[in-house]
N, C-alpha and C positions, 0 to 999 in steps of 0.2 A: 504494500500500500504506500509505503515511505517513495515506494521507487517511481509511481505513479504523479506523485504529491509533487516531487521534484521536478521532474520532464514537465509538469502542467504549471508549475513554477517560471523556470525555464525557459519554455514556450511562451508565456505570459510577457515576462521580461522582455525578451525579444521584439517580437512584436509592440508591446509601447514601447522602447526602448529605440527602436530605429521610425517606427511612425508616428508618431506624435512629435518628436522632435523637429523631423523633414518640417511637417507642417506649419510648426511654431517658427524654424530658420525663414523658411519661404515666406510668413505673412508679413516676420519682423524685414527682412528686403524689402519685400511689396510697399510695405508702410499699409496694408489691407488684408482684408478674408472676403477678397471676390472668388467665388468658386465653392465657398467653406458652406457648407448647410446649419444653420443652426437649429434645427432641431437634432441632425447627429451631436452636437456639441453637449448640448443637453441632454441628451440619452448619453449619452458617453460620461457626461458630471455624475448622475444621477447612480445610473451603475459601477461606476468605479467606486463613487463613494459610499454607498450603500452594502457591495459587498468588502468593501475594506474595514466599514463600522462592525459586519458579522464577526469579520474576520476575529478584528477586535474582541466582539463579544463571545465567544466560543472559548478558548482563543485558538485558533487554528493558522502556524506562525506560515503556512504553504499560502493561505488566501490573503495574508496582509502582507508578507513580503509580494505577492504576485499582483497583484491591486492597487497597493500603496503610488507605485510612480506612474499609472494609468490615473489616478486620483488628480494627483500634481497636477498631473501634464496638462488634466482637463480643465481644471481650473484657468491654466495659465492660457487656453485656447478661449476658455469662456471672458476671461479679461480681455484681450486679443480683439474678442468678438465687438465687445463693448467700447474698448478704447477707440478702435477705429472707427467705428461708426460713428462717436460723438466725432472725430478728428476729421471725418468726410461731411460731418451734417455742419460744421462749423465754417469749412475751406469751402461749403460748395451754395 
């Protein structure tokens, strides 16, 4: 089970770990999130944080280590989301 727990670990990592980032590099160049959907933004805040609070509460260290920088990252895209928009409704 341990060895499951790890690989979905792992894999977890991975994946936010190379795409979330792209995303944040690319908007903060842009100076925008044209292209960004926000309601994925929001589904992606909502789940990450939600299952990283279980994690927490269990405490099951596979689902908060695997969670935790999806959590982050989505945060920092949901910021992202918000900053630019005031920055384009301001300039335009």
């Amino acid at each position: 089970m341990e060895l499951i727990g790890t690989l979905a670990t792992i894999a977890s990592l991975i994946v936010t770990g190379l795409g979330f980032p792209a995303q944040i590099i690319k908007n903060y160049r842009r100076r925008d999130c044209v292209g960004l959907a926000p309601s994925l933004v929001y589904s992606a805040v909502c789940s990450y944080t939600l299952w990283t609070l279980y994690g927490w509460t269990k405490p099951d260290w596979f689902l908060v280590v695997a969670q935790t920088p999806g959590c982050i990252f989505g945060f920092v895209l949901l910021f992202q989301l918000f900053y630019y928009r005031e920055k384009s409704a301001a300039s335009g």
